[in-house]
mmJSON file of the N, C-alpha and C atoms, coordinates in Angstrom:
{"data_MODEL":{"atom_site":{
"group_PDB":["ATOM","ATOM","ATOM","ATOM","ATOM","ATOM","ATOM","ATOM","ATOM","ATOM","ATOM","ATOM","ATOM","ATOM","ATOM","ATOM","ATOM","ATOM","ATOM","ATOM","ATOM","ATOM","ATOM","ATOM","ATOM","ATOM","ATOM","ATOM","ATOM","ATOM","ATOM","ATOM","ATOM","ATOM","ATOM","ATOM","ATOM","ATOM","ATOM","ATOM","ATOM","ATOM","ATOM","ATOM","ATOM","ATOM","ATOM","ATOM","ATOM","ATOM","ATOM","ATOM","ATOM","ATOM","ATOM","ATOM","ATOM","ATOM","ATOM","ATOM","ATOM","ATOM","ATOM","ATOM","ATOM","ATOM","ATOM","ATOM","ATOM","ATOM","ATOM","ATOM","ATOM","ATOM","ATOM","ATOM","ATOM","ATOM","ATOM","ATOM","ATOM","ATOM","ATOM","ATOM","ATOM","ATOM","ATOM","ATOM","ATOM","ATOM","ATOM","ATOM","ATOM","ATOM","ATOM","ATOM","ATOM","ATOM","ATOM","ATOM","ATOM","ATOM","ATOM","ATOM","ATOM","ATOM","ATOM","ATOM","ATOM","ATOM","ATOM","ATOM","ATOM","ATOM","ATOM","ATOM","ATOM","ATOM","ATOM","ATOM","ATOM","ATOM","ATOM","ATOM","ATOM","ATOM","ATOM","ATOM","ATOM","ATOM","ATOM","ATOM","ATOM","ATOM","ATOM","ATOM","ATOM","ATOM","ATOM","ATOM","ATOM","ATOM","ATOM","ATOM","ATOM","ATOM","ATOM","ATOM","ATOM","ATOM","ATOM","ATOM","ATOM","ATOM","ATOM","ATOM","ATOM","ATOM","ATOM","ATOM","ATOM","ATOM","ATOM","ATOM","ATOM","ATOM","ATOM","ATOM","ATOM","ATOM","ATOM","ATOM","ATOM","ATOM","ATOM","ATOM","ATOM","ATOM","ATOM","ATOM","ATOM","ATOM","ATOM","ATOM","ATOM","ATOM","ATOM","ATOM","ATOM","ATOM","ATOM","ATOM","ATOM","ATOM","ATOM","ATOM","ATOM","ATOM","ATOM","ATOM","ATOM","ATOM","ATOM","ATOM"],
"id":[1,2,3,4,5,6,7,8,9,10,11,12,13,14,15,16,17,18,19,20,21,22,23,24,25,26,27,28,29,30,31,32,33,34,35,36,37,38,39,40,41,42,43,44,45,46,47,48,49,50,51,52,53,54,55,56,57,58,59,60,61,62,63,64,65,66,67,68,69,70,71,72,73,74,75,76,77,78,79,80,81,82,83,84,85,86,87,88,89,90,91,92,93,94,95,96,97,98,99,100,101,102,103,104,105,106,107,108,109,110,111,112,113,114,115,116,117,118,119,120,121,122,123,124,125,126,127,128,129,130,131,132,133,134,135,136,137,138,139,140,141,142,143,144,145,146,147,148,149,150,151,152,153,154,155,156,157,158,159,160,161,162,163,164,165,166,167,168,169,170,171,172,173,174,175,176,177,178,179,180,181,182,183,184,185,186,187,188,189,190,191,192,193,194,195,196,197,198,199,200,201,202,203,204],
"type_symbol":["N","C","C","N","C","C","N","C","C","N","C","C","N","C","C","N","C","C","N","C","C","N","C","C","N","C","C","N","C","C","N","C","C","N","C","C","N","C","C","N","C","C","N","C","C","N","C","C","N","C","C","N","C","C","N","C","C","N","C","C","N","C","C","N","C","C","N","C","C","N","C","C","N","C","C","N","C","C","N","C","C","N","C","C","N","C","C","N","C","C","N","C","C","N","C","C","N","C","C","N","C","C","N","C","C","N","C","C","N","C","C","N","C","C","N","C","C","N","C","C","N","C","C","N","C","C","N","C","C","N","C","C","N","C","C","N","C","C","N","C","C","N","C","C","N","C","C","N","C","C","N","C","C","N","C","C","N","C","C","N","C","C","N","C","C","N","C","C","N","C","C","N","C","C","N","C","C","N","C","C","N","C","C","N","C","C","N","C","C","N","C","C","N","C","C","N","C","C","N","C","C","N","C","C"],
"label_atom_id":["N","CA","C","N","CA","C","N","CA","C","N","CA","C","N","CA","C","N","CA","C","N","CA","C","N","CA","C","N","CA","C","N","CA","C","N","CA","C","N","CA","C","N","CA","C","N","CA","C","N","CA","C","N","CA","C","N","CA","C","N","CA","C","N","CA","C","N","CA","C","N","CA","C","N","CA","C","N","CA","C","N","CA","C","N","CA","C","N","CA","C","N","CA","C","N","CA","C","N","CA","C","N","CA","C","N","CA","C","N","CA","C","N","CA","C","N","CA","C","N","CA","C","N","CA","C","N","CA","C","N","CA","C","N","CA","C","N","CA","C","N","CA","C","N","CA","C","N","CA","C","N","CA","C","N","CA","C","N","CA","C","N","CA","C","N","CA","C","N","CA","C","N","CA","C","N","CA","C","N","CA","C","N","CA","C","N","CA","C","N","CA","C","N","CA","C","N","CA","C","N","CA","C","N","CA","C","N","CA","C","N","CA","C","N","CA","C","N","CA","C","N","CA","C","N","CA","C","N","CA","C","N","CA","C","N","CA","C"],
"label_alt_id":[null,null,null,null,null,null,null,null,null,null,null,null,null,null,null,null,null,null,null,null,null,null,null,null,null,null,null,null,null,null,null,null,null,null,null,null,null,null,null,null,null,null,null,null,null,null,null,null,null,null,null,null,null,null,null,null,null,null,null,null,null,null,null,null,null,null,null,null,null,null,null,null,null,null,null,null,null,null,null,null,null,null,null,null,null,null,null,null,null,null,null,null,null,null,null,null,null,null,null,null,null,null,null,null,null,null,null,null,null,null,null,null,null,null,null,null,null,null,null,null,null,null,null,null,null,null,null,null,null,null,null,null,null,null,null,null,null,null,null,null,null,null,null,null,null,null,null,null,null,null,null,null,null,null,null,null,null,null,null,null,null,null,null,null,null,null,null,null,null,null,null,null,null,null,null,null,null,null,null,null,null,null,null,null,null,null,null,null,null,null,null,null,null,null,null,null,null,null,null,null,null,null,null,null],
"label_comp_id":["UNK","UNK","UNK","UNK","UNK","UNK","UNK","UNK","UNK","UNK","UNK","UNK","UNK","UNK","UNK","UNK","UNK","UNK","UNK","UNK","UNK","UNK","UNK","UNK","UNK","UNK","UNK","UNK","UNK","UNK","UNK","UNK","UNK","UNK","UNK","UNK","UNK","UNK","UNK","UNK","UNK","UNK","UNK","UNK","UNK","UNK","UNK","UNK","UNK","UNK","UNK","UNK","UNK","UNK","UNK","UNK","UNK","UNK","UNK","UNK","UNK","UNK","UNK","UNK","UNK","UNK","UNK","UNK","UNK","UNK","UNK","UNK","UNK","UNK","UNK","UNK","UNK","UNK","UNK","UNK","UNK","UNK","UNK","UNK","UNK","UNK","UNK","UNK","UNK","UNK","UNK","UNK","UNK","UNK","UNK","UNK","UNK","UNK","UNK","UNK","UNK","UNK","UNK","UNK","UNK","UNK","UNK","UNK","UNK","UNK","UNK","UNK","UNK","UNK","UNK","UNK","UNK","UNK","UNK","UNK","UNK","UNK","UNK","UNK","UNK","UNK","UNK","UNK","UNK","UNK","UNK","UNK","UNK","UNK","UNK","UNK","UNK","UNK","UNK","UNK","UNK","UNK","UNK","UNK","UNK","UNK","UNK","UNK","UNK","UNK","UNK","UNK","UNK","UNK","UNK","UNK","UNK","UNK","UNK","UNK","UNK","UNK","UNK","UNK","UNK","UNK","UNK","UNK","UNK","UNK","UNK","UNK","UNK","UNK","UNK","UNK","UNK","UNK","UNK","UNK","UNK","UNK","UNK","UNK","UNK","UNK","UNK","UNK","UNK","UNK","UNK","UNK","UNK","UNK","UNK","UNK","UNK","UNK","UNK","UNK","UNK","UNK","UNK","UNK"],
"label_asym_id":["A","A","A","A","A","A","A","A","A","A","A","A","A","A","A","A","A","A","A","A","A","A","A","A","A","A","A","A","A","A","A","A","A","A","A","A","A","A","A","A","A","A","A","A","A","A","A","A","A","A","A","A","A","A","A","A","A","A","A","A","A","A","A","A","A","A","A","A","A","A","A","A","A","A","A","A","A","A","A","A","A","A","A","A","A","A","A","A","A","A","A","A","A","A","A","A","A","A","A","A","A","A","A","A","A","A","A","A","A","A","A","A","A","A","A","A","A","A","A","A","A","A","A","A","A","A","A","A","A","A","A","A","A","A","A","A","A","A","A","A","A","A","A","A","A","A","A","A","A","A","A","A","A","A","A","A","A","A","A","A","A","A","A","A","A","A","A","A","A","A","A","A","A","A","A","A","A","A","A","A","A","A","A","A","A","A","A","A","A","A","A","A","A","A","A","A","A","A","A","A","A","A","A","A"],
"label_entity_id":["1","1","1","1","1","1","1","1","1","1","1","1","1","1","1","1","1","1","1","1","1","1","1","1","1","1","1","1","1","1","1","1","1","1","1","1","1","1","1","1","1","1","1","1","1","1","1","1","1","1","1","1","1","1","1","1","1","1","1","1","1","1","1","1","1","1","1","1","1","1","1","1","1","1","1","1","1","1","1","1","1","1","1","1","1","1","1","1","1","1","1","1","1","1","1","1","1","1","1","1","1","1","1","1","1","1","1","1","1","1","1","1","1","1","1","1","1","1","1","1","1","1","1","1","1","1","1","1","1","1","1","1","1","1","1","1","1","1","1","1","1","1","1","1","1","1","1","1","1","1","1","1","1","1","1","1","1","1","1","1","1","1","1","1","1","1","1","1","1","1","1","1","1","1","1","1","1","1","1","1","1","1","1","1","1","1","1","1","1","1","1","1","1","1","1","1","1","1","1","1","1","1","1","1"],
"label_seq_id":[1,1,1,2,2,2,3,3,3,4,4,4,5,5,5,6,6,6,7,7,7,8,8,8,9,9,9,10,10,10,11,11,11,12,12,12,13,13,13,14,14,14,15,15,15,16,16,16,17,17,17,18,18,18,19,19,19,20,20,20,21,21,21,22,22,22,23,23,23,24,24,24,25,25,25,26,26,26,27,27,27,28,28,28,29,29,29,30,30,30,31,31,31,32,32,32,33,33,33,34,34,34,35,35,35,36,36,36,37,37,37,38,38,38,39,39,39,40,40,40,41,41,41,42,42,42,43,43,43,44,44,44,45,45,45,46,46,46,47,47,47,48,48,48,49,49,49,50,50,50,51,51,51,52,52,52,53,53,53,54,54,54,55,55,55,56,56,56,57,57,57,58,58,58,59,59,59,60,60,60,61,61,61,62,62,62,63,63,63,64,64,64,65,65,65,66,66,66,67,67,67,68,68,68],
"pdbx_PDB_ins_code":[null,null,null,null,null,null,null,null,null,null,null,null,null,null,null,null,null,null,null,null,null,null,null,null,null,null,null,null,null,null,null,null,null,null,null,null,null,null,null,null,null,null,null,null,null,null,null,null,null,null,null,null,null,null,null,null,null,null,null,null,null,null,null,null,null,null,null,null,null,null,null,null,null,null,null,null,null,null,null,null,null,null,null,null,null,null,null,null,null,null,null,null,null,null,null,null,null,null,null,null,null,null,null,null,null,null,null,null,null,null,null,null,null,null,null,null,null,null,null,null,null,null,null,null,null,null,null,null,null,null,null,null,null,null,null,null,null,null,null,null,null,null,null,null,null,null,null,null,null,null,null,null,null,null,null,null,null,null,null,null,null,null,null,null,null,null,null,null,null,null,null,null,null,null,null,null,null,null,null,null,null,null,null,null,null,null,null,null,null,null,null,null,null,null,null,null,null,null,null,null,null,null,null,null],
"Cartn_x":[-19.02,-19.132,-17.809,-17.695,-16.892,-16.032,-14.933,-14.312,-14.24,-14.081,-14.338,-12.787,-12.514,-11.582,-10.935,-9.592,-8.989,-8.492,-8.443,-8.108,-9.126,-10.142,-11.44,-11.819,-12.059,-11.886,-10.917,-9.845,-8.857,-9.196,-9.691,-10.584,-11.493,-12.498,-13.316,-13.13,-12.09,-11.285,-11.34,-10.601,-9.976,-11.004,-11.411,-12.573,-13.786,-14.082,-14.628,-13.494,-11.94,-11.081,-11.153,-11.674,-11.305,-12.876,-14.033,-15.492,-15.024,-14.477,-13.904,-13.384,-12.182,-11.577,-11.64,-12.653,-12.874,-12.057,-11.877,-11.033,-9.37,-8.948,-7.472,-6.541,-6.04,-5.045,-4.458,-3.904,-2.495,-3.386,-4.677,-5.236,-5.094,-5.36,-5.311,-3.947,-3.274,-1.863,-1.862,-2.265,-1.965,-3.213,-4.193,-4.745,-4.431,-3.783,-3.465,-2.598,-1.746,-0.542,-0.971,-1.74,-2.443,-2.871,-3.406,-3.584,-2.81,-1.686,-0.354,0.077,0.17,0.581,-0.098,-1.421,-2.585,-2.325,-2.223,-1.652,-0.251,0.195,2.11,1.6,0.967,0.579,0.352,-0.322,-1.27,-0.549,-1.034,-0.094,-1.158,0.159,-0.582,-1.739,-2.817,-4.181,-5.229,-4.869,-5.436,-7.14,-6.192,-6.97,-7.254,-8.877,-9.261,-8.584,-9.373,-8.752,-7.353,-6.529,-4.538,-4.194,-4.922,-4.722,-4.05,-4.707,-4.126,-2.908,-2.645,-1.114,-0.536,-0.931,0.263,0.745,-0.869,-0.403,0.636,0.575,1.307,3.04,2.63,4.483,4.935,4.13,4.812,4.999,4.287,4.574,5.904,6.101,7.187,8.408,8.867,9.722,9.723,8.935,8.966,9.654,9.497,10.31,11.678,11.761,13.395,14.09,13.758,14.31,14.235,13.179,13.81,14.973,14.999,15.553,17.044,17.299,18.709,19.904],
"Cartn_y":[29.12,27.682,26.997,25.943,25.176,24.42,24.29,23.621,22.155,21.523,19.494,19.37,18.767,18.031,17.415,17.709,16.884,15.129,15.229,13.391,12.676,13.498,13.093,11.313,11.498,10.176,8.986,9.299,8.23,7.979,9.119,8.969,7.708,7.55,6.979,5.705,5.602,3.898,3.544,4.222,3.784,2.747,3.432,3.013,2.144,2.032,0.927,-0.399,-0.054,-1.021,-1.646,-0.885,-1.222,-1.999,-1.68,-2.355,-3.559,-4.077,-4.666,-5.96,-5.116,-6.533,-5.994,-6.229,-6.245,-5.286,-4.422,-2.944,-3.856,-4.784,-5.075,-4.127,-2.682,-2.043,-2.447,-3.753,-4.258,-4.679,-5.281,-5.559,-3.926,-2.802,-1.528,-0.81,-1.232,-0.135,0.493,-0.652,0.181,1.11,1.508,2.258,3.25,3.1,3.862,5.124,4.234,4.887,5.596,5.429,6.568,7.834,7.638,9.185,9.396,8.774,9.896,10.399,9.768,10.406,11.283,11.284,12.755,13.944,13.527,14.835,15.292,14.04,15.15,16.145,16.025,17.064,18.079,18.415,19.409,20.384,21.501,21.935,22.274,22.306,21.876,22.937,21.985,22.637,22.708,22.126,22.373,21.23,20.126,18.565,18.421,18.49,18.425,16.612,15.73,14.515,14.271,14.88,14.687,15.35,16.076,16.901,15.43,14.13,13.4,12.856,12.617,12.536,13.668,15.364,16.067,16.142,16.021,15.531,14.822,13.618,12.044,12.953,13.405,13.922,15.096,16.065,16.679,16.326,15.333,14.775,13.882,13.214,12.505,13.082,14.835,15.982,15.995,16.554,16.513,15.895,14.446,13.255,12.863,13.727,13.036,14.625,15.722,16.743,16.492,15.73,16.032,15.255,13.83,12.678,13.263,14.142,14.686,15.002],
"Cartn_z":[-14.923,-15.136,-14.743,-13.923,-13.587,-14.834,-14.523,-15.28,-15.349,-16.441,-16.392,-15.797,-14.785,-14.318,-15.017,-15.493,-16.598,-16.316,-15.046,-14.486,-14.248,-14.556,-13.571,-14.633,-15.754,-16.442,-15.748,-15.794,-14.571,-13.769,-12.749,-11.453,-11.34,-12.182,-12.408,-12.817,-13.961,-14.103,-12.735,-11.995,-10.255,-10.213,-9.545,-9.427,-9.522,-10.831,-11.333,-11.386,-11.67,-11.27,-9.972,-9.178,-7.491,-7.372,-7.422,-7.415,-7.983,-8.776,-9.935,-9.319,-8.634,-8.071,-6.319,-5.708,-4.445,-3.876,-4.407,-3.573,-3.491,-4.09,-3.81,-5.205,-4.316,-4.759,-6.179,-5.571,-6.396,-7.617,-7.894,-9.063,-10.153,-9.572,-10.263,-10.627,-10.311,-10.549,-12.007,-12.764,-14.11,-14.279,-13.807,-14.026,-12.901,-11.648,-11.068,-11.434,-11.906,-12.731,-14.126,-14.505,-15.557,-15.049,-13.99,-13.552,-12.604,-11.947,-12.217,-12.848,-14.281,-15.659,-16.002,-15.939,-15.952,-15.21,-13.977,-12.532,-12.841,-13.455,-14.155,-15.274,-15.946,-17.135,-16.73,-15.534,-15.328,-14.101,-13.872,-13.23,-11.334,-10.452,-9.581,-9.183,-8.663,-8.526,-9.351,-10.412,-11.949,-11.622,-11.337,-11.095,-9.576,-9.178,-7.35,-7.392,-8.093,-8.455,-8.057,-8.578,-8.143,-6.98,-6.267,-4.726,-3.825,-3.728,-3.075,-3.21,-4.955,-5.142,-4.946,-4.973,-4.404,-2.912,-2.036,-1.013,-0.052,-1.017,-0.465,-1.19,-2.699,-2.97,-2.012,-1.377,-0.765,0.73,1.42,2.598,2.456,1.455,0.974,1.336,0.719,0.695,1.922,2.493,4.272,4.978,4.81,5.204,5.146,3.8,3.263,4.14,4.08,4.549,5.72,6.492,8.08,8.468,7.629,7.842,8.034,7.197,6.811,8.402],
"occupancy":[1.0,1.0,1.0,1.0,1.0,1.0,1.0,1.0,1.0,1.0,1.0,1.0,1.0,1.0,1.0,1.0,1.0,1.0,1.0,1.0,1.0,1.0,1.0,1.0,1.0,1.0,1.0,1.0,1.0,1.0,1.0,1.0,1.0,1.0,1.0,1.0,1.0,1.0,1.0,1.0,1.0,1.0,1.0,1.0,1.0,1.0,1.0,1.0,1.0,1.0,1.0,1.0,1.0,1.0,1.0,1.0,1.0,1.0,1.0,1.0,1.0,1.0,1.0,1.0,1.0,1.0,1.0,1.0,1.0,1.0,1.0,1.0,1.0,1.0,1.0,1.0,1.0,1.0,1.0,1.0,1.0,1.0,1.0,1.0,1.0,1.0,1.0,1.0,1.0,1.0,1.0,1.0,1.0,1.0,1.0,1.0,1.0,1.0,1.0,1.0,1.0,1.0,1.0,1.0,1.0,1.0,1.0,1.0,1.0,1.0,1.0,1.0,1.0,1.0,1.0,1.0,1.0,1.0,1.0,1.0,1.0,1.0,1.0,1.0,1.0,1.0,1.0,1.0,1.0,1.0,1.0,1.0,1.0,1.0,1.0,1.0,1.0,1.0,1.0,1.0,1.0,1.0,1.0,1.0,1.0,1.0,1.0,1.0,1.0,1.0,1.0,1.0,1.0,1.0,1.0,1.0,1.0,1.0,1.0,1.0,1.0,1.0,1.0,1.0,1.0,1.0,1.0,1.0,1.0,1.0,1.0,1.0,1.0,1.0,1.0,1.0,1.0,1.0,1.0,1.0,1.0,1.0,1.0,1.0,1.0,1.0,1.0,1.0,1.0,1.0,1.0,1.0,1.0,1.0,1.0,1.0,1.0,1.0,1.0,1.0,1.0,1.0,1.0,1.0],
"B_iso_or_equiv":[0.0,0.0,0.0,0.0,0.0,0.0,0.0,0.0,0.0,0.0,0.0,0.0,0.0,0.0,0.0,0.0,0.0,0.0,0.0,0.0,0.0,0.0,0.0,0.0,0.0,0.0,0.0,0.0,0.0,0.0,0.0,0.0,0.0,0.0,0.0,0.0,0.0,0.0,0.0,0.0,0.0,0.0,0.0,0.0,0.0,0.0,0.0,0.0,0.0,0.0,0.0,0.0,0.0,0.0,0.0,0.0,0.0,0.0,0.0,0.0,0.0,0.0,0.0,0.0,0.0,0.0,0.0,0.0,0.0,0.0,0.0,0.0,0.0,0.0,0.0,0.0,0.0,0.0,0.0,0.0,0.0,0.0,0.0,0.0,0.0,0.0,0.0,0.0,0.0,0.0,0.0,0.0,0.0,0.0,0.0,0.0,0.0,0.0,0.0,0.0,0.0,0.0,0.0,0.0,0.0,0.0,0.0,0.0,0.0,0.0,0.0,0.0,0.0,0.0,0.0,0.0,0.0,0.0,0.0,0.0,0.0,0.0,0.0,0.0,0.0,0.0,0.0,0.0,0.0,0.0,0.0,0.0,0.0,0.0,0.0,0.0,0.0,0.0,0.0,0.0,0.0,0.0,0.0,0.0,0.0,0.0,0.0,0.0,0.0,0.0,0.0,0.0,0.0,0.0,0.0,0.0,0.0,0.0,0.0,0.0,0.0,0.0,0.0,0.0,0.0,0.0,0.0,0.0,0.0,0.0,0.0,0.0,0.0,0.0,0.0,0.0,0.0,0.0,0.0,0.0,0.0,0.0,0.0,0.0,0.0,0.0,0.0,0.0,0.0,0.0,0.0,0.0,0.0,0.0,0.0,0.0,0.0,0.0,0.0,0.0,0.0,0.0,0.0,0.0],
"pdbx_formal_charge":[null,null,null,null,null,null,null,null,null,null,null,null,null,null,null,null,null,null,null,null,null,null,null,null,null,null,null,null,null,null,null,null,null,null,null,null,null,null,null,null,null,null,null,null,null,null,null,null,null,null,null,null,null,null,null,null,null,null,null,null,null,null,null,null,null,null,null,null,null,null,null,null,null,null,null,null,null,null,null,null,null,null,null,null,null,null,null,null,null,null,null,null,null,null,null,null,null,null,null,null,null,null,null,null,null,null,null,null,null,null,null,null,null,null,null,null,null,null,null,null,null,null,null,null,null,null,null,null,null,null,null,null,null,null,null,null,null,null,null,null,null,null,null,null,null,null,null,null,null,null,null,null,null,null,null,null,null,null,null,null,null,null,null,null,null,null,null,null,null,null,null,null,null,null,null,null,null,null,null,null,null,null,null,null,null,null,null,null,null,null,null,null,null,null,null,null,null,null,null,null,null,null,null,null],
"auth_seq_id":[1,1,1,2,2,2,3,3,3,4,4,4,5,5,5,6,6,6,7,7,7,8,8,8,9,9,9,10,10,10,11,11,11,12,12,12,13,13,13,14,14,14,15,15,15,16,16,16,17,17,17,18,18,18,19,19,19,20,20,20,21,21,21,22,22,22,23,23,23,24,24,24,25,25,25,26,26,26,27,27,27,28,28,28,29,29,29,30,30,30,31,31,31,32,32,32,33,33,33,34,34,34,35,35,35,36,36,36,37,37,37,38,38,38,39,39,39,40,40,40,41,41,41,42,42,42,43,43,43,44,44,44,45,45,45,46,46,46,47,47,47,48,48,48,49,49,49,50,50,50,51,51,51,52,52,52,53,53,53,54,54,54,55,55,55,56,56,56,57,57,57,58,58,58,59,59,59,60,60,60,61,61,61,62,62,62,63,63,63,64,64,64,65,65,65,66,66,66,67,67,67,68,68,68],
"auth_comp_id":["UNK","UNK","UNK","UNK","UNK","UNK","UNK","UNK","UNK","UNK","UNK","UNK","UNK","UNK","UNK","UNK","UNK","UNK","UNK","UNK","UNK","UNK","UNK","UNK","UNK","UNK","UNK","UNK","UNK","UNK","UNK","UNK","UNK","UNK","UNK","UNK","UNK","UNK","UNK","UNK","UNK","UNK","UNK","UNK","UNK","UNK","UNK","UNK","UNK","UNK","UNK","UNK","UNK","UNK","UNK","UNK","UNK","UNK","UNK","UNK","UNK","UNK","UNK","UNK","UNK","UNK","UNK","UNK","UNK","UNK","UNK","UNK","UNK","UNK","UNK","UNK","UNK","UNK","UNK","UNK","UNK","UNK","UNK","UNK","UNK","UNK","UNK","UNK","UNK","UNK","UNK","UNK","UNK","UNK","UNK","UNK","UNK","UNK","UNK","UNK","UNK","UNK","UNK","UNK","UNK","UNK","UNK","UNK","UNK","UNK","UNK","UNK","UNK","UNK","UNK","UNK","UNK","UNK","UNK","UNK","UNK","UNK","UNK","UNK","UNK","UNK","UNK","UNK","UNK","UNK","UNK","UNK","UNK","UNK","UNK","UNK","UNK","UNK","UNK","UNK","UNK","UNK","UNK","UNK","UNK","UNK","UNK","UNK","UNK","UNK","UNK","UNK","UNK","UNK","UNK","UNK","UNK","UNK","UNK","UNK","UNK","UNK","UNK","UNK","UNK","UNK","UNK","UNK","UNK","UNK","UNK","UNK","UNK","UNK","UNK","UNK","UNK","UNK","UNK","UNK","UNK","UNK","UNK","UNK","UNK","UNK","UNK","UNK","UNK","UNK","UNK","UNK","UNK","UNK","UNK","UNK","UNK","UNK","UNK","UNK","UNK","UNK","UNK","UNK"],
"auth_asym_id":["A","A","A","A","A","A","A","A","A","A","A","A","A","A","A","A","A","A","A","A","A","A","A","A","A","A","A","A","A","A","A","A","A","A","A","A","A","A","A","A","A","A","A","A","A","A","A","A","A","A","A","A","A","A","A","A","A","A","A","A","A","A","A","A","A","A","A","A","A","A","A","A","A","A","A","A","A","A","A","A","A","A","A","A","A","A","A","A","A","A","A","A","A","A","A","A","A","A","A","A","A","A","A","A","A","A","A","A","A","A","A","A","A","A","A","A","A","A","A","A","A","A","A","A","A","A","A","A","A","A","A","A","A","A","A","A","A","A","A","A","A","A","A","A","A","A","A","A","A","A","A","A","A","A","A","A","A","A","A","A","A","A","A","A","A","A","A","A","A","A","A","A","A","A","A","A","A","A","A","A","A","A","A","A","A","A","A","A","A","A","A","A","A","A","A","A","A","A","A","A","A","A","A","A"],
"auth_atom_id":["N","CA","C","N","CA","C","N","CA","C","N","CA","C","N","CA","C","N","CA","C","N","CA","C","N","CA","C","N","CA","C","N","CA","C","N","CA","C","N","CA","C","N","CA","C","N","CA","C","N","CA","C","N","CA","C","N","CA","C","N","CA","C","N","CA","C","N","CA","C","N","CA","C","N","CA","C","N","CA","C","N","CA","C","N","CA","C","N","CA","C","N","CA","C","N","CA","C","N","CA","C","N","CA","C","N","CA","C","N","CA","C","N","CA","C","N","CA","C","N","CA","C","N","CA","C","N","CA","C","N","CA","C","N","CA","C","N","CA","C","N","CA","C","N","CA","C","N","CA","C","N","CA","C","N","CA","C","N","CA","C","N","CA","C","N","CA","C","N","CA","C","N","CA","C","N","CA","C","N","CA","C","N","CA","C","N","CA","C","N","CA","C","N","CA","C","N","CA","C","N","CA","C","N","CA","C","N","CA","C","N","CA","C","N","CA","C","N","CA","C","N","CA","C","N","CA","C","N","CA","C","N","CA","C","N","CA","C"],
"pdbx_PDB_model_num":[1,1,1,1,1,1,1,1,1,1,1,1,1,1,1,1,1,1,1,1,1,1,1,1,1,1,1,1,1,1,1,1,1,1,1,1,1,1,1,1,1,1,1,1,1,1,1,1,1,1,1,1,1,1,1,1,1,1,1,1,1,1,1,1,1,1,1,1,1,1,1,1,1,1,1,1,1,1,1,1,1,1,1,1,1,1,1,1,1,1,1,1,1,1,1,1,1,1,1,1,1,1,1,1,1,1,1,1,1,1,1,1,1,1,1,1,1,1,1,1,1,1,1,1,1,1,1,1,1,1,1,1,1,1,1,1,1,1,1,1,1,1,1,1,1,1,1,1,1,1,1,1,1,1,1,1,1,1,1,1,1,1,1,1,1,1,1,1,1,1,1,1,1,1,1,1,1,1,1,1,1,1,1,1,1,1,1,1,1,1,1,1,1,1,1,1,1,1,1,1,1,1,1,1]
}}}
């Protein structure tokens, strides 16, 4: 049996935040920012949900190391 996605609730705020206010980003942050705070708890891989914030943080690393 699969496991319940622990961000997956945040996920879903997104979401209904974004239907909400016509998909404009900047109306959601604070719920955005909750499930960053969810994907920091958890360790990576844990949450399919936070794969895109580890994504975007480790492309980030990439960036600053080549820049060097």
């Amino acid at each position: 049996m699969l496991q319940k996605d622990p961000c997956q609730k945040q996920a879903c705020e997104i979401q209904k935040c974004l239907q909400a206010n016509n998909y404009r980003e900047s109306q959601c942050q604070a719920v955005i920012q909750e499930l960053r705070k969810c994907c920091v708890r958890y360790p990576k891989g844990r949450s399919l949900v936070c794969s895109g914030f580890e994504k975007e943080e480790a492309e980030k690393l990439t960036l600053k190391s080549t820049a060097k």
